[in-house]
Every structure is written in C-alpha cells, then in structure tokens.
N, C-alpha and C positions, 0 to 999 in steps of 0.2 A: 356549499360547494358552488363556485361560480361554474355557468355553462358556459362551454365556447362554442362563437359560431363559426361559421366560415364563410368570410365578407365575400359575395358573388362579385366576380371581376368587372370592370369596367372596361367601356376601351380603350382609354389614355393611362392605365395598367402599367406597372412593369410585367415582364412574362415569366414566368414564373420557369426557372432551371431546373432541370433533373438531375444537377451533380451540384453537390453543396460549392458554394463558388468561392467561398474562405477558405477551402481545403484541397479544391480543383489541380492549380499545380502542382504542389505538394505530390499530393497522392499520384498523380500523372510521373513525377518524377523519380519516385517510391516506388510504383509497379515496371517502370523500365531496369530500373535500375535490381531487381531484386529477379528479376529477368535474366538479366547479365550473371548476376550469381547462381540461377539455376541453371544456364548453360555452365559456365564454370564447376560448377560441380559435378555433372555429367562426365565433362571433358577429366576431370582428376579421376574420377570412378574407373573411368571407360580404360585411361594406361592404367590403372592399379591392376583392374578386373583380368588386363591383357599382357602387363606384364613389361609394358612398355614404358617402364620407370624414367629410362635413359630419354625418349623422346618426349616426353612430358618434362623432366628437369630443362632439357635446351628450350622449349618455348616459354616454358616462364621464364628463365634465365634472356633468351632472347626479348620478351616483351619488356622487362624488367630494363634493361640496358639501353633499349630504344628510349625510355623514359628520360633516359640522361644524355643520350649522345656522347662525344669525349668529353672527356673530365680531366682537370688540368693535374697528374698522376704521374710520377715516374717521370719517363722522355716526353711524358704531353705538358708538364706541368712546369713553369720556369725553374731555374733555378733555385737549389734551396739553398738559403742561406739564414743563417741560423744566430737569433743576435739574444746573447747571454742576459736575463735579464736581473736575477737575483737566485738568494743559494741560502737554503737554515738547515741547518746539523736538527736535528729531531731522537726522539728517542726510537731507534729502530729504523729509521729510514733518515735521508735528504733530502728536500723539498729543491729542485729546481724550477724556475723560472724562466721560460725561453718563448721567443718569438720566429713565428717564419711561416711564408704567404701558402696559401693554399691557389687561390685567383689571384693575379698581379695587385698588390696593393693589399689585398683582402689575410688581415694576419691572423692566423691561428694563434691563441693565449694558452699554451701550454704549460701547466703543472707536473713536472715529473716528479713522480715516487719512487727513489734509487735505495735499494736494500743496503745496510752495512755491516750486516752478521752474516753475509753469504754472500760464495767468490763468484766475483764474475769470472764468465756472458752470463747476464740471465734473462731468461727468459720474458714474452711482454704479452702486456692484456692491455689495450688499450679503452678509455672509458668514457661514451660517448653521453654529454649530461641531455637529460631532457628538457622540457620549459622551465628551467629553473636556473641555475648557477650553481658553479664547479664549487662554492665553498659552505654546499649544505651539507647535509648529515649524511642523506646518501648518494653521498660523491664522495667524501673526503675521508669516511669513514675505511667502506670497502676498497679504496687506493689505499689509504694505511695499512690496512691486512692485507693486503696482495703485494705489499715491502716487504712487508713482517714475518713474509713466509716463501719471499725469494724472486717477487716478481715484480722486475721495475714497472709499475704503470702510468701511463698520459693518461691525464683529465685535459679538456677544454671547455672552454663556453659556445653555447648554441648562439645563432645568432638572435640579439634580441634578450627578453625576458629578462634574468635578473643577473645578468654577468655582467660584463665590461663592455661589451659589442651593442649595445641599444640601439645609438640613433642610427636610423635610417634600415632597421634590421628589425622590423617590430613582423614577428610571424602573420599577424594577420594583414597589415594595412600596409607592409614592402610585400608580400609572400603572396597576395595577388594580382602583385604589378606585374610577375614574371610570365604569366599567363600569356600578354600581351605579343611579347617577343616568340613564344614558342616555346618556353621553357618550364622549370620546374623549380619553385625552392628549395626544391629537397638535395638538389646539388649542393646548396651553399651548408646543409648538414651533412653529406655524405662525402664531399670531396674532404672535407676538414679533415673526418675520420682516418680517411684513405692515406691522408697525406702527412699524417702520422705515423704511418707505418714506414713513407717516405725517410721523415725526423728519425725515428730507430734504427733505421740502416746507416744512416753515420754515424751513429755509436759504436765504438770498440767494446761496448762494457755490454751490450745485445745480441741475443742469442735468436737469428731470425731463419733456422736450420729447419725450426718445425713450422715454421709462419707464426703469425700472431694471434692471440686470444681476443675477442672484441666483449666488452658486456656492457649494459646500461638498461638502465630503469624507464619506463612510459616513453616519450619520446625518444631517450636514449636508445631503449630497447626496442623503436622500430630502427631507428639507423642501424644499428648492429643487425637485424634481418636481412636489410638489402645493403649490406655492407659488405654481405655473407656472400651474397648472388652476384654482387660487382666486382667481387677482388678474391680471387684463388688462395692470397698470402694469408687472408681470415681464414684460418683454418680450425678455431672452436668459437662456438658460440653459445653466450650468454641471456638473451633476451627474457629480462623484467617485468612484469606488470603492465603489459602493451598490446596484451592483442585478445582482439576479441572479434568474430565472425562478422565483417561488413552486414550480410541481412539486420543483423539485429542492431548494435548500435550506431554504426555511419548511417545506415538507411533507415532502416523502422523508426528506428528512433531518433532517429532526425538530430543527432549528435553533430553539432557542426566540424568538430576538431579543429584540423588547419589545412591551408591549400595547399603544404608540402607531402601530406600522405593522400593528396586528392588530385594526382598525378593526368595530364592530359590523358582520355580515354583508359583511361585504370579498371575503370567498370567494363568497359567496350570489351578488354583486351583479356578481363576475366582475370584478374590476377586480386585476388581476396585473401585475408590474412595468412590463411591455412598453406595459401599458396607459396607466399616466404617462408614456411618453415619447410613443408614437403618439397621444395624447388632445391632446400638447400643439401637433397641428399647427397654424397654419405656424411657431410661434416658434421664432426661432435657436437650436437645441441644441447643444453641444457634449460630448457625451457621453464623457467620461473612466475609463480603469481602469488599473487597474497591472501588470504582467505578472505580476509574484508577489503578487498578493493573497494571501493565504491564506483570505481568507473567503469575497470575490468573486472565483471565479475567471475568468481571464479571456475561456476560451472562452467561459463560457456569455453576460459580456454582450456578447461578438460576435455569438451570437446573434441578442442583441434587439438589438444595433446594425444587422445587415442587415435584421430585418423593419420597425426602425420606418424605415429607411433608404426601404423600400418606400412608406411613406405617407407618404414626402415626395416620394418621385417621383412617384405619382398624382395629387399638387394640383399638379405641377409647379413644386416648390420645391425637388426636391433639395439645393440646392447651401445652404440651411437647414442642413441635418444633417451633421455631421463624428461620424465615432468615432476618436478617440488612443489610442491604447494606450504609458503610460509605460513606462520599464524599471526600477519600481521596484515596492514591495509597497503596502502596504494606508496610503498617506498623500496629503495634496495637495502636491507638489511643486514647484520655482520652476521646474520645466520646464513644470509642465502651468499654471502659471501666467503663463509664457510664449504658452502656446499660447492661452490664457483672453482675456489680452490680442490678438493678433491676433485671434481674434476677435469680439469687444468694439469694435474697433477698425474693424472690418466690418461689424456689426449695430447696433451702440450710437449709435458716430460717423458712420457713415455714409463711414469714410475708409478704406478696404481698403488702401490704399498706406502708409499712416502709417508712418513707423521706428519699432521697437522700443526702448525704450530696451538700450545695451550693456551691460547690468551683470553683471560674472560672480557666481558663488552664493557665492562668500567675502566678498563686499562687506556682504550681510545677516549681522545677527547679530539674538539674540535682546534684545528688550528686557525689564529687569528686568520682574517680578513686579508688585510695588507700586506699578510708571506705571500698570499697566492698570487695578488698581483700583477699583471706582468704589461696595465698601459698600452694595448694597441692604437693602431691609428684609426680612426675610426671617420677617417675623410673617402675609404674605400669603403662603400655598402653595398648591402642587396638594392636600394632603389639606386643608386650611383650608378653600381654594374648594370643594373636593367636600362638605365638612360643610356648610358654608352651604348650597348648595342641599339637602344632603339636609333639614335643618330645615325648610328652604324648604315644599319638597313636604312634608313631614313636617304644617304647615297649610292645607295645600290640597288633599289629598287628597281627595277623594270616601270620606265615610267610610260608604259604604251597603254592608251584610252581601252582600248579591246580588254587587255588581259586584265584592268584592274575591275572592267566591269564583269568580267568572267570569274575572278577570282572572289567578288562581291557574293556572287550566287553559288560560288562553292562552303565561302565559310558560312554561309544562312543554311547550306544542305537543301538546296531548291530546286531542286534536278525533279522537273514531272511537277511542278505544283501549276496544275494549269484547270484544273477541274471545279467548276463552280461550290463553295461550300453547300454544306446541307444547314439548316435552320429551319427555326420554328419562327412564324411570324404573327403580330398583335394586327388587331384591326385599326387603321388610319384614323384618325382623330382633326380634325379639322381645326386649327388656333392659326385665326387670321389670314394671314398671306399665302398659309404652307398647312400641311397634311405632316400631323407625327406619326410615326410608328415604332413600336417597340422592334426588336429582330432579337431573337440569338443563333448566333452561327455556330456551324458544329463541322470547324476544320479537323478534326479527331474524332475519334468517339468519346474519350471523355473529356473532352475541353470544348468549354461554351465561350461564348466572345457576347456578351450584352451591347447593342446598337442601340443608338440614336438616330432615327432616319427623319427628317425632314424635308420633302419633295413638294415644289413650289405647283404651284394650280396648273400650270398652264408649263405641258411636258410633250416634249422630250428637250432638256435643259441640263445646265451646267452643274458640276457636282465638286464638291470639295469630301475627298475624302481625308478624315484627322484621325494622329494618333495624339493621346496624353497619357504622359505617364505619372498623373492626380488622379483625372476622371476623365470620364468622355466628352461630361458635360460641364466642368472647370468655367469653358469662357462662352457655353451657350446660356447658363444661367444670367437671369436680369437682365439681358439682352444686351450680353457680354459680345466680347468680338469679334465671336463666331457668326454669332448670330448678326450681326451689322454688316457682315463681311459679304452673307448672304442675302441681303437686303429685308430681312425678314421685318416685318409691318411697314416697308414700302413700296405702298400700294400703285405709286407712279411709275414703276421699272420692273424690268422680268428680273425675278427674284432666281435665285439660284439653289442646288439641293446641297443639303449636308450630309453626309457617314459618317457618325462619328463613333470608334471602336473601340474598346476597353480590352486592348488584347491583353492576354495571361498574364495574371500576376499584377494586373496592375485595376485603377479603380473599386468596381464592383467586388472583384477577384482579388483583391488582395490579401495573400494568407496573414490567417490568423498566426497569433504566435503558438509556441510549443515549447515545452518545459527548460526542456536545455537549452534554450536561448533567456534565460536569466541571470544566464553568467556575462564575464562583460567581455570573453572573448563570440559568443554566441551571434546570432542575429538573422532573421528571417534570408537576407540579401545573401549574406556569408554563406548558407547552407545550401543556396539553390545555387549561387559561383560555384562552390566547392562539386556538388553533387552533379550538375548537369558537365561542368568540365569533364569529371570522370566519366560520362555518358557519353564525350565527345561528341556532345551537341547543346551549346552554351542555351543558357536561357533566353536571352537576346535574337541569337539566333533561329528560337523556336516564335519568338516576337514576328521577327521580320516574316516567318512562312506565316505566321496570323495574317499578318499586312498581306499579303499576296492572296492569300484564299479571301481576303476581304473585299481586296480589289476585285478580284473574279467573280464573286458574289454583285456588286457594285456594277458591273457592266453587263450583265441579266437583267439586271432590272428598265423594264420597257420604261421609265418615269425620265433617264438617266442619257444625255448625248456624249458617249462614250470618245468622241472625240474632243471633250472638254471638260476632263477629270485632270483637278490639281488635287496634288499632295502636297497636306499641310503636317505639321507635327511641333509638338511644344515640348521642352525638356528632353527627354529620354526618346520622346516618341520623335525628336526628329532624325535622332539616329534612324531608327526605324524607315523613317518615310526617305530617307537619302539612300536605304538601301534598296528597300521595294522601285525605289524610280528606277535605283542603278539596275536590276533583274530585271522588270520590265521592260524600260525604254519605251513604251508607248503614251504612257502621261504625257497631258498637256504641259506639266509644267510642276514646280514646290516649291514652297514657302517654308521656311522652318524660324524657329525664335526661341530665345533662351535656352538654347542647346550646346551643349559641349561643343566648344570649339574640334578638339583632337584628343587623340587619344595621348598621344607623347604628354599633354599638359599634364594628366593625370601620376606622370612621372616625374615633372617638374619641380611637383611641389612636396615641404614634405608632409603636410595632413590637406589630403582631398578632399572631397565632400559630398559625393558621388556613392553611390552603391558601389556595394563588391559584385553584382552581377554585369554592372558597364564595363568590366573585365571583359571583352572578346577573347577569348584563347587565339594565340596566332595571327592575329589582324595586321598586325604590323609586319610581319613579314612579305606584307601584299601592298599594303596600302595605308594611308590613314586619313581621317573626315575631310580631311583639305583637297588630298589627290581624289577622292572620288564624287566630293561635289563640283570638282572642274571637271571629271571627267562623263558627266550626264549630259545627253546630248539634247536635252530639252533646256525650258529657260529655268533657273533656280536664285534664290534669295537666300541668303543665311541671315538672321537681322536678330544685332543683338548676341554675338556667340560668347559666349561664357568660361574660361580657366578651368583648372584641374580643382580652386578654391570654389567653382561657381560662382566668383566676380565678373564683369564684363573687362573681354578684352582689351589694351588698347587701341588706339587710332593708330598709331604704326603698327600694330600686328598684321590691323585690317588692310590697310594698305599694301602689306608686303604680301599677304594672301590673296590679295586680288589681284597684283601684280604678278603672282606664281601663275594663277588661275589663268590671265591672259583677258581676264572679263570684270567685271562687277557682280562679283556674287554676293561678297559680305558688307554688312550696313550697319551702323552702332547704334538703330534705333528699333525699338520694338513696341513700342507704346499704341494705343489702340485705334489710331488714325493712322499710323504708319502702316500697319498692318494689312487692315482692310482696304485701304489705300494701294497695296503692292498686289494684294492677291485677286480685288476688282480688275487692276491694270493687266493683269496676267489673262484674265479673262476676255480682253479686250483684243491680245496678240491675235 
C-alpha cells in the first residue's frame, strides 16, 4: 500500500477551494433552481389544502401565457389560406396533404387522416409529433386508428429534427437564438398546434361543437399540455411519454432537453410539470407513459399522475383524470391509442358506450414516405423569424446613452452589488518586478472565483483588471501579453498591477461533464443556457455580477490607484468587461479583443460557434455590443471583433461601427504589440 502524504503548501501555491470548482456552477445552479420547485410546490399544496383550485388554475394558466405573449391564432393570425397539396384513398381512411402559414411565411405541413366508413362532421384529435417526424410509427399509426374509428386527425412536423422543416429550425442551435429577442421556441411548436384547430374550422366535414382532442408522444406530449392552458377549444387531452418532475430529471439530473420547454423564468415562475396537468383542470386528461420509458421513467409520472389525480377530485371531477401505463418504452402505441379513443369517445362524443373499432396491430402498416409529403417553404425559419425581429428592434430601440446603460445593469440583475467580496487570500510571492498572489473571491457563498494578482513594488499604481473565457492566465503565461502589457521584467518603468479573474464556469471552474451530455443534442453550455434562462438569471449575467464583486474587491486593495483601473477581456470575457464598465462607469477605461462583435451576428449566420450560454435572454430588446460600447462614457477599444462564425469582421463593418459609434472604438488588429500598445496608451490618458 502506498502512503500518501500531504505536500505542505508553499507560498506561490494555488489556494486551495472549499467547493469542488468542476462542479461549483452546476451545483449553484441545481440548488436555485430546485428551490424554485420547492416554493412551487408549496404554492400547489397550499390552493389544494384550501380549496382554492380556481386561483391556482389562473396563475399558472397566467404564467403559462405570459411565456408566449400573442400568438398568431384565430383574429391575431394572418389569414388562412389553405393550398391543396396532395390526396391517397387508403384502406379506411384519406390521406390529405395540405399547407398553410402559422407565422407569415412559416407553413404548417399537414397530414390529414379523413374517415370513409363514417358520416361526416367528425369529430378532431389533432397530433402534435415530437423530435421526430410525422411519418414514423408513432405518428402514423395512431392517425390511422383515430380514421378508423371516426376521427378525422392532423399530424404535422415539429420544426427541425426529422421532418420536412430542418434548415434553419434545428431545436437546439435556432431554439436558442430566440432567447435573444425575448422569446420562446416553444411558440413556433405551440402556434402550429393551435393553428390547426384554426385548418378544422373550415372544414364542412369537422365537428368543432365539443372543441378538439389534442395528443402526442415526448415532445408532442409536452405541446399538447400547454396547448391545453393556451386554448379553451383543446378540450381533451392526451399527453405521452413526456413528463417527468423538473427536480429530478431537468435539474438533478442535469438532462439538457431543449430551450423550447426551458421557457424564460419557467423556474422563477414555478411552473413544473405537475403544473401543466393540474393547471389544466377540469379538461379530460388522459395521461399516458410507458413502463420502459427510458427517459420518462415511469414512477416518477405516477407521481404526478396521483397529485394531479388530487385536483381533480377536489373540483369533483375525478372521473376527468385517467393515468395508463403502457407495457411499452418511450413511443405512442396502437394500444394507448386504443385507450385515446375510448376516451375521446367519453369526452369528445359525449358516447362512453361507443364500440371500439376491432382492428388487430398487423392490420396498420406504414404509409410510404412521399404520400405524407407536402414540400413547405422552408426560406421562412425559426432563425429567419428571430433576425426579423432582431432588425426589427434593432429600429426601435430607444437609442438614449442613460437607458442602455441602465438597461445594462438591469439584464446582469446588479441592483446592490456594491459590497466588497469576501475571499481567502495566499501569501505574496515575490518573481521579479511584481508580488504574485493567489486570491479566491467568494461573491456567493458557494461560488469561489480563483485570482491572479500581480501588484508591482512600488504602489499605489495602475491596475488592469481581465476576464478570459480559457483561463485567467491564457496570456499571462511565458510572458504572454498580459504580462508585457503590465511591463512586468521591466525594471526601467513603473510596472502596473494585474487581476486576473476566472469568473464561474469558466477556467479553473469549468464543469466537468455529466452523463446526459453524451448525447449529441446534450452539452455542458446547453444545459446551463437552458437551466439558468428558466432561473431568469442567465449565466452570463451571473459573470458580469462576478466582474463587479471583482472590481469592488480590486479597489480595497491599498497596492491599487483606483483611479486607474482598465478593463480588459478576451473572448467571452469581453462581453463581460463592456458590461461591468457599462454599470460602473467609473473605470479608467477597456480594451477588449477577439470578442463577439454583436449579438444580432449570432443570428446571421447559420452555424455559430459560440456557446449556447452567450445566449443573453432579452438583450436585444435593449440594446446590442455595438450600442453599449458607444454608449461608455470612458475611453474603449474593441480590437479585433469577431462574427457569429468567430471569423474576424470586415473592414467595412468596422468602419460603419465606428461611424454609428461617433468615435474610434473598433480596430482589426489584435496581435500582441497592438494590444499592449492600446492599453499602455490608455494608461497614459
């Protein structure tokens, strides 16, 4: 057995952290978030316990609706017009093919299932597909039997994944562009639905006296939830294989999903699975899952099938609520389509007695490919629509200096960050020109921030405070060009101090991975976009108050002439340091390089290269990196700014951005004499 020792510290040391710093965000963003869920739970308890079923149904149905604002439906929704696209006789049913817009431009590919052994009106179930396409098994199957036994249904394609609608609709990499604008993807799944029910009402041969039926499998079966809470005309619902208690798989388990069910402030607003079915009281649920799901498992929505089971007994509708459980894994099967039907057939028809039709599962087969069909345009997208409005806003902006620096410190949520952090600090170490020190800051209690401090002999002197979103120490290593910037080993000139910060998540901190990020929709970045948006406090966001406690930390220190502290930042971190100036405003001065130009570029193109976490939720409807680096009232460089590809921009961009600006801010060089060169001069102002 080898012994181990424990190497006694030195004092040029790292310092050793009291929160493992691989798993520091993470968990930070875990224990908020799981927080949110236990007030929510409360909050459902507390109207059960009191009986106040009614005022609990309107605040989720209210939170729920603010997620979407108006939706283009009915009198909000242009015209429909409806273009015929193809037609196959079937054994038992007619397969039409029809097109017609949901968003201007944006065309729904609809499959109708039209009964031929039963007289019209009949009745409709429409079928919302999940990440998959309308011409798999369980899509095409359960439309066939719900012909076959009287009930015309619409299938569509989700946008994206494996239907007709792809480019420019890929749920992960458009679905958190919409962030940006204010919005939500889950519109461009939910309006579809909606505007389906739209397509049925000019039908003669549709019976929409009881409203409609909605069902769908995993994703299908979350739109059919808040399809339930959006639209009155859904009057029975079906949901599949789709829900399972946020504590445990969105959060514990660190499940990325997608940014369409990771709703701006979703967490905040307390609205958790259990809360789409119990919100949806009294409408007829039939609540379905499969014994082997692999995703949804199926204890946990027995779960939420006996509490929402509860608040249908309290209005005295119990007999409303069914939970199934198939003997099958994660799909919609002709059993539970079975079961769909009776009760449809109960709710819809108003005929609880009705026969089933007899049909065994060998009778359905799949219909080709090429019936379903139906060729949309596919020049209207989710990132298309998201440019548009950003343009949009991009003229309507409130271009006044004040409100975009006010609006700066609202989306970072910086209101009060004025308090020096707390940290644990190394003892000084003496290499050459300058004094090292380790630091970690503790702007939270459980978030450490690892420092770089390098403070020249001879103080009280000039400070460069850096963020990097590699390392702290990226360009102080080898006497990279941080280190040159600050003159450090020349002994002829007052040398200047450096901070350099490893705010959350990034550097020292960067989380490790986690199981369900080995799928290829998964990914460290995605999950903290995804999870902190629903916290309504972006990751980024929680960056920038790092920068700010850093700074205030930074100008405590007696070594430091707080009248001549620049802000520098590389990458990611200059977003960061162009917002700490904009809330401050007392910095001498920033320098930033190889930083996202804007955010609009991220829209521009169509594969970024950017994290899913440089998503700001809502940013643009304030402002974007251009308006708020002209709008710092100190001196600023952007040198070197970089596309939504992370190419460097052109020389006419930079030109028309300096020209917007009124000044010289942006410069197409970034190289390591340029650098040192701008941010010396700065210290010279």
């Amino acid at each position: 057995m080898v012994k181990r020792t424990i190497r006694k510290a030195i004092t040029q040391n790292p310092i050793y952290p009291t929160v493992d710093l691989r798993d520091m965000v993470r968990q930070h963003v875990i224990s908020r978030s799981l927080a949110c869920m236990e007030k929510a739970t409360k909050r459902r308890r507390h109207f059960l316990k009191t009986g106040q079923i009614k005022k609990y149904k309107q605040k989720v149905c209210t939170a729920v609706r603010n997620f979407y604002g108006k939706l283009p439906l009915s009198k909000n929704g242009v015209p429909l017009e409806v273009i015929q696209v193809s037609s196959f006789k079937k054994n038992g049913y007619r397969l039409e093919n029809v097109l017609f817009d949901s968003f201007p431009g944006w065309q729904v590919n609809a499959t109708v299932y039209v009964p031929l052994n039963f007289t019209p009106p009949f009745p409709a179930v429409v079928i919302p597909v999940g990440h998959s396409g309308k011409q798999f098994e369980s899509y095409q199957l359960p439309a066939q039997f719900f012909a076959r036994c009287g009930y015309i249904a619409v299938v569509f394609d989700p946008p994206g994944q494996a239907g007709e609608k792809k480019p420019g609709n890929d749920h992960f990499i458009d679905g958190v562009r919409c962030y940006l604008v204010g919005k939500t993807s889950s519109c461009y799944f939910v309006a579809d639905a909606l505007r389906c029910i739209d397509y049925l009402g000019t039908r003669s041969d549709v019976d929409l006296s009881n409203g409609v039926a909605m069902t769908g499998v995993s994703g299908g079966g979350t739109t059919t939830t808040l399809a339930g809470l959006l639209d009155d005309r859904v009057s029975v619902l079906g949901p599949s294989c789709c829900l399972s208690p946020l504590a445990d798989l969105d959060i514990s388990q660190c499940y990325a999903g997608c940014p369409e069910t990771h709703m701006w402030r979703r967490y905040a607003e307390g609205i958790d699975e259990i809360d789409l079915l119990c919100g949806a009281v009294p409408k007829p649920t039939l609540l379905m899952a499969g014994e082997f799901d692999e995703v949804f498992r199926v204890e946990d929505t027995r779960r939420l099938a006996k509490e929402a089971q509860e608040f249908y007994k309290a209005i005295g509708k119990g007999d409303h609520f069914e939970f199934f459980v198939d003997h099958a894994g994660h799909c919609y099967s002709l059993t539970q389509a079975r079961q769909f039907v009776r009760f449809m057939n109960r709710w819809l028809r108003n005929e609880p007695d009705r026969p089933i039709q007899d049909l065994a599962d060998d009778v359905f087969a799949l219909d080709p490919y090429e019936e379903l069909q139906c060729y949309p345009s596919t020049d209207v997208n989710m990132r298309s629509l998201t440019l548009d409005q950003a343009q949009e806003l991009e003229h309507t902006r409130d271009p006044n200096t004040k409100k975009i620096l006010n609006a700066a410190s609202a989306i970072a949520g910086a209101g009060g960050i004025s308090a020096v952090s707390k940290g644990k600090v190394g003892n000084p170490f003496r290499v050459w020109t300058h004094f090292w020190q380790q630091i970690i800051l503790q702007p939270e209690e459980d978030i450490e921030l690892p420092v770089t401090f390098l403070y020249a002999e001879k103080n009280p002197t000039a400070a460069l405070l850096h963020f990097d979103d590699k390392h702290r120490n990226q360009h102080l290593y080898r006497n990279g060009v941080l280190a040159a910037a600050i003159r450090f080993l020349d002994c002829k000139q007052l040398g200047f101090n450096i901070f350099s910060v490893d705010l959350r998540g990034w550097g020292d901190s960067s989380p490790a991975m986690y199981p369900y990020e080995l799928s290829g929709w998964g990914g460290v970045d995605r999950y903290m976009a995804y999870a902190s948006a629903a916290l309504g406090d972006s990751v980024m966001a929680m960056r920038i108050r790092d920068g700010l406690a850093s700074l205030a930390y930074l100008r405590s220190r007696s070594e430091v002439d707080t009248d001549k502290i620049i802000i520098s930042g590389c990458g990611l971190g200059g977003i960061v340091a162009l917002h700490v100036a904009a809330i401050d405003r007392k910095v001498h001065g920033v320098v930033i390089w190889d930083c996202l130009v804007s955010f609009k570029s991220l829209l521009e193109t169509e594969n970024y290269a950017w994290p899913a976490d440089t998503f700001i939720p809502n940013v643009l409807l304030h402002y974007d990196l251009p308006e708020l680096a002209a709008a710092l009232p100190m001196s600023s460089l952007v040198l070197r700014p970089l596309d939504g590809t992370s190419v460097p921009v052109s020389s006419a961009l930079l030109s028309r951005l300096n020209q917007d600006a009124g000044r010289e801010i942006y410069l197409p060089d970034s190289g390591r004499k340029t650098i040192v060169e701008h941010i010396q001069a700065l210290y010279r102002q």
